[in-house]
Backbone as CSV, one residue per row, in Angstrom:
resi,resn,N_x,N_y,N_z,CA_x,CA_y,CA_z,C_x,C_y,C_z
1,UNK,-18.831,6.127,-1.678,-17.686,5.411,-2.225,-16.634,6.432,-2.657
2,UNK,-15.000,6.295,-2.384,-14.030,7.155,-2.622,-14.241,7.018,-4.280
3,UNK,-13.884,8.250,-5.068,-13.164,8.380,-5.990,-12.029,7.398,-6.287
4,UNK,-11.562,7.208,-5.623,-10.025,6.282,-5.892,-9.392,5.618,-4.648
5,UNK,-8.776,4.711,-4.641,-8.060,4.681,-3.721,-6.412,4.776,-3.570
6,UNK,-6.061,5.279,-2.506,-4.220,5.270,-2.439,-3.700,4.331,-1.437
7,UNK,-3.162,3.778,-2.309,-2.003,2.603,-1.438,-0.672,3.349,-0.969
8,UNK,-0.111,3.358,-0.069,0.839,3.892,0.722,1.869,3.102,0.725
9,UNK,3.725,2.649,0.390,4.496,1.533,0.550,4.853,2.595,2.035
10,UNK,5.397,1.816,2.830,6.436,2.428,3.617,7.394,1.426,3.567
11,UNK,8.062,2.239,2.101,9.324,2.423,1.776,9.790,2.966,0.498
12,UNK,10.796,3.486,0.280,11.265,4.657,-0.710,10.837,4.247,-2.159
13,UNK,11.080,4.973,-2.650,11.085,4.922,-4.224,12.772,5.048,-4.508
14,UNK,12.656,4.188,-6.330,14.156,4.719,-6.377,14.231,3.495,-6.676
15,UNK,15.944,2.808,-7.498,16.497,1.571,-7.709,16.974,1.130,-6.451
16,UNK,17.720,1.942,-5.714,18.763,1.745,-4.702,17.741,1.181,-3.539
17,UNK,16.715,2.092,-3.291,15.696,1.588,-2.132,15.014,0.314,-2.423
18,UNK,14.649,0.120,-4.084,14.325,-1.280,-4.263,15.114,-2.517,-3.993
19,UNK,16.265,-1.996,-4.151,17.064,-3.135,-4.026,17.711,-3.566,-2.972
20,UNK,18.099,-2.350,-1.942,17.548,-2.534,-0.396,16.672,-3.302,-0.059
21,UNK,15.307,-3.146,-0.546,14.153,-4.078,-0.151,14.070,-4.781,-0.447
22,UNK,14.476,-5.052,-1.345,13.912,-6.719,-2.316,15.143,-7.957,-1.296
23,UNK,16.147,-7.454,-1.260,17.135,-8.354,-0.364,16.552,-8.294,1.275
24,UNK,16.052,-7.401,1.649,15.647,-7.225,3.079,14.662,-8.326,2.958
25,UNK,13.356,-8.682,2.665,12.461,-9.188,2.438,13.430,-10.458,2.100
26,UNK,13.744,-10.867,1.125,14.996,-12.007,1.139,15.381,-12.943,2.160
27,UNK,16.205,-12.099,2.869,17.080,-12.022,3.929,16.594,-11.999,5.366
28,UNK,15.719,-11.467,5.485,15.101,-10.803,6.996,13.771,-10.380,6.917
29,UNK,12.642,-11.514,6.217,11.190,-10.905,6.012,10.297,-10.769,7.378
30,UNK,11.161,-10.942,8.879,10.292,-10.483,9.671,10.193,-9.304,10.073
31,UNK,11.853,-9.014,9.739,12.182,-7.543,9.955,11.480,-6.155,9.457
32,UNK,10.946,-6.717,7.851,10.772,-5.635,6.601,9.275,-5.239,7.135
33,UNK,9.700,-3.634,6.975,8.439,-2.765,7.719,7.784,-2.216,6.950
34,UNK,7.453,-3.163,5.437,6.513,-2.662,4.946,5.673,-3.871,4.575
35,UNK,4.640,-3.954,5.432,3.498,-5.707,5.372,2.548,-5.299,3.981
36,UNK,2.617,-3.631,3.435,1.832,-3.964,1.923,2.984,-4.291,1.079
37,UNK,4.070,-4.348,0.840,5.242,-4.429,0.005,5.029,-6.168,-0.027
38,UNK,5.301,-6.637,1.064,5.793,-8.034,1.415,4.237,-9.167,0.994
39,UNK,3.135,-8.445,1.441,2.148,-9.411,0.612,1.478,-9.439,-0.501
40,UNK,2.000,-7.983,-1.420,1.257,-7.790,-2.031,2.326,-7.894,-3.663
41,UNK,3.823,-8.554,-3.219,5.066,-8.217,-4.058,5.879,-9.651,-3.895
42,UNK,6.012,-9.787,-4.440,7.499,-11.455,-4.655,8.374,-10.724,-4.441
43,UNK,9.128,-11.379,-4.958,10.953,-10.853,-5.087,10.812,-10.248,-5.982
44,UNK,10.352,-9.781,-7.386,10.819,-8.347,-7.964,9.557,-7.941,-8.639
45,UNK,8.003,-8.614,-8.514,6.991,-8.177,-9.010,5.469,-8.697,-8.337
46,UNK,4.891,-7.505,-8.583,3.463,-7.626,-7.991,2.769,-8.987,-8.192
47,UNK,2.086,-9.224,-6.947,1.844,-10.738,-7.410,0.577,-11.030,-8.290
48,UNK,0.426,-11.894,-9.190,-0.717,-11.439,-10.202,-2.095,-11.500,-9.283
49,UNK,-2.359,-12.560,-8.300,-3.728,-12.021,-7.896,-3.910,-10.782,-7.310
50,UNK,-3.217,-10.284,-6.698,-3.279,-8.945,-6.366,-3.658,-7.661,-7.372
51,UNK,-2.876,-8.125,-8.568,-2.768,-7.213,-9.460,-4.407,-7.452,-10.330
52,UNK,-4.390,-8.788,-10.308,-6.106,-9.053,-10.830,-7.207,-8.508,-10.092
53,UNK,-7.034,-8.509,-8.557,-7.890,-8.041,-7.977,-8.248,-6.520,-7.730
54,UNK,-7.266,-5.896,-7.841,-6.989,-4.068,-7.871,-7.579,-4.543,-9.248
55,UNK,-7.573,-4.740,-10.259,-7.783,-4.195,-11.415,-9.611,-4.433,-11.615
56,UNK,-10.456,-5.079,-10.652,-11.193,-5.521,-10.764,-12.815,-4.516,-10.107
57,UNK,-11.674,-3.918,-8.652,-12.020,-2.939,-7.868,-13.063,-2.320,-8.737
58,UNK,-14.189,-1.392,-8.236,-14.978,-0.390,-8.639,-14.381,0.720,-8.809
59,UNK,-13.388,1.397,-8.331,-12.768,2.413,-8.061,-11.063,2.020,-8.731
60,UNK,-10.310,3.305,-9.153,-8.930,3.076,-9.543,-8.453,3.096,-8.323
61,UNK,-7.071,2.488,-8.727,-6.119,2.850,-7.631,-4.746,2.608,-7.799
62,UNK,-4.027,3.738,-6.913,-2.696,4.401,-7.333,-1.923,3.746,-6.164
63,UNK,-0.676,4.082,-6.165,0.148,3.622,-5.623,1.490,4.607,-4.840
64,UNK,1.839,4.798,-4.457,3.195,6.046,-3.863,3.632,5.292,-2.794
65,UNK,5.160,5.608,-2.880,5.779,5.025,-1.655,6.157,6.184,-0.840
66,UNK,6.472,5.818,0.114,6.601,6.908,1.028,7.308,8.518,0.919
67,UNK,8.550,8.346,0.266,8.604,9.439,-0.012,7.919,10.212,-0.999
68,UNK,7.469,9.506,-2.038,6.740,10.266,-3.077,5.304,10.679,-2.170
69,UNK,4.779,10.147,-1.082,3.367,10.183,-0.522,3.745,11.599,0.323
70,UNK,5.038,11.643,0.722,5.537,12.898,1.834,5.430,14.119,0.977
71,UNK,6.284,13.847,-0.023,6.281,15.351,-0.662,4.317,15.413,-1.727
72,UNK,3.895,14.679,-2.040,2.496,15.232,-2.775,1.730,15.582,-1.371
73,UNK,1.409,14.939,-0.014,0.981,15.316,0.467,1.664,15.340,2.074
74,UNK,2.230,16.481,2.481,3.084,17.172,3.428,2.241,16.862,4.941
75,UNK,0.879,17.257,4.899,0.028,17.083,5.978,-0.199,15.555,6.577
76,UNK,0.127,14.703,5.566,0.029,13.620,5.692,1.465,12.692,6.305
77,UNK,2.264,13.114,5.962,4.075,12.922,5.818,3.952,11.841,7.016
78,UNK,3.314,12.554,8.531,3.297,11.749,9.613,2.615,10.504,9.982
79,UNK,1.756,10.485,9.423,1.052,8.993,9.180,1.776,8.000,9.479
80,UNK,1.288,6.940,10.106,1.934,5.335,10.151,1.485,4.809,8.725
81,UNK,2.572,4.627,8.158,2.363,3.516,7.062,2.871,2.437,7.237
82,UNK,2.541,1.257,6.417,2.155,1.461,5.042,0.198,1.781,5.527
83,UNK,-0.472,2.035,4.624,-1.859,2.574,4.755,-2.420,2.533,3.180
84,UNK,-3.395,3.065,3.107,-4.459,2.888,2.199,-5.288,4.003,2.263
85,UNK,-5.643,4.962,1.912,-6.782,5.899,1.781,-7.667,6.047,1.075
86,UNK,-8.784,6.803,1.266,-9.680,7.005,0.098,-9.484,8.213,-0.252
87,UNK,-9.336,8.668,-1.459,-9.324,10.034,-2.110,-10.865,10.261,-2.549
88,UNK,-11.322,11.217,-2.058,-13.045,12.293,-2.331,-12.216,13.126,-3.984
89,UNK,-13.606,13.347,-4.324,-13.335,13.912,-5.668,-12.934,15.279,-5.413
90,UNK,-12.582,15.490,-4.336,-12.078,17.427,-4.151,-10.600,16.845,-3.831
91,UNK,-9.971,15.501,-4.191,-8.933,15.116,-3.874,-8.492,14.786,-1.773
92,UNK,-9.003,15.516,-1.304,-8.772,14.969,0.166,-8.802,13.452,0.312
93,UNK,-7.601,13.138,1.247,-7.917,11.446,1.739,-8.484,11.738,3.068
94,UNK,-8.816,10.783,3.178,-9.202,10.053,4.858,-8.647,8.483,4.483
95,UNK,-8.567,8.179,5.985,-7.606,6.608,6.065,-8.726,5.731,5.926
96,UNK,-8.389,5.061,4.928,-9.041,3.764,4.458,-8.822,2.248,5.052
97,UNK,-7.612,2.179,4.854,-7.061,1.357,5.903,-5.793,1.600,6.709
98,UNK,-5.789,1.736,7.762,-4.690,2.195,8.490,-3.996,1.079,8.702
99,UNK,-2.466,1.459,9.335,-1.193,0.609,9.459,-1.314,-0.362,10.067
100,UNK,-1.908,-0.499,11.162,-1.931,-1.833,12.191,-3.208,-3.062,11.372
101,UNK,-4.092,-2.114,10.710,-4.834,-3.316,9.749,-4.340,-4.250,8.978
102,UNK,-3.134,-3.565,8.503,-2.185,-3.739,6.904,-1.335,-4.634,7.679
103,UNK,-0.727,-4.580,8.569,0.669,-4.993,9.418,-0.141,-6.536,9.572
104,UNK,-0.902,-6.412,10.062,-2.246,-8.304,10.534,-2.495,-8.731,9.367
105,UNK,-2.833,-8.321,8.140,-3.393,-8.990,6.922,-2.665,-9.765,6.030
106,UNK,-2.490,-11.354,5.951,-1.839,-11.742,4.487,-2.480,-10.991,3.272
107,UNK,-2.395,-11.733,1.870,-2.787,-11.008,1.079,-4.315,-11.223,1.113
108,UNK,-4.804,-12.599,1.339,-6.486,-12.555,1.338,-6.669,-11.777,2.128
109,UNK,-6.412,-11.739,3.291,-7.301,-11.039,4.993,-6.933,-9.486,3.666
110,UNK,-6.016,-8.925,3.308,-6.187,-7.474,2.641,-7.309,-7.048,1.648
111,UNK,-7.469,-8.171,0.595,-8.323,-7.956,-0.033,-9.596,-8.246,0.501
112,UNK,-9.597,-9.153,1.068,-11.328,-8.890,2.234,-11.921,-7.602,2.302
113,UNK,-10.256,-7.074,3.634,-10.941,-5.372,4.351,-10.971,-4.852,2.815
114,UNK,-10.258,-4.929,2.239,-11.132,-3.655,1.266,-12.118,-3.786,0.791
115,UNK,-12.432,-5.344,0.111,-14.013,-5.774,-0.339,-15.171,-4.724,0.810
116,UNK,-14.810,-5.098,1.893,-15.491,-4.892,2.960,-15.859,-3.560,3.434
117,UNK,-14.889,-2.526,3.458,-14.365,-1.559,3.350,-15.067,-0.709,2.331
118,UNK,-15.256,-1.017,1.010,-16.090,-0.774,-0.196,-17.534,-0.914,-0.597
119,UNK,-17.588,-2.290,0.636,-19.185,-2.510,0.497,-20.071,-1.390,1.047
């Protein structure tokens, strides 16, 4: 079992990028290329089962959006996100759940693979 897990947004950090997104999703939610943002977020906050269910997890788990995920980890920068990893206690990830998993999942089908994922 990981130490922790990391959730990946692919998309920025910042007011300006939020607010980019929050209208994109709005406006054009087939368009918005981030499927953990969009099922796992309303219009300006995490949705509580989500937030009940991370909190419930065996393991913590963190959160970074893409640019903050580029600069802590550089080797990683290229990755398809959005994604999910597991962090080992020497800190290394390996992909936990990769992009095309995340991109197919509403919010149940997400919390499944990870139930699943964890078992």
């Amino acid at each position: 079992m990981p130490q922790r897990l990391l959730f990946v947004y692919n998309a920025d950090a910042g007011l300006l990028a939020v607010l980019k997104d929050t209208f994109h999703k709005i406006l054009s939610p087939a368009t918005y290329a981030c499927a953990l943002c969009a099922v796992t977020y309303g219009a300006t906050s995490m949705r509580p089962e989500w937030r009940a269910f991370i909190k419930k997890l065996p393991v913590p788990v963190d959160f970074l959006h893409r640019d903050e995920f580029a600069r802590a980890y550089p080797v990683w920068a290229a990755h398809p996100l959005p994604a999910a990893f597991a962090v080992a206690e020497t800190g290394a990830l390996k992909p936990f759940i990769e992009a095309e998993e995340m991109n197919a999942a509403d919010l149940n089908g997400l919390m499944e693979l990870v139930r699943q994922k964890l078992a």
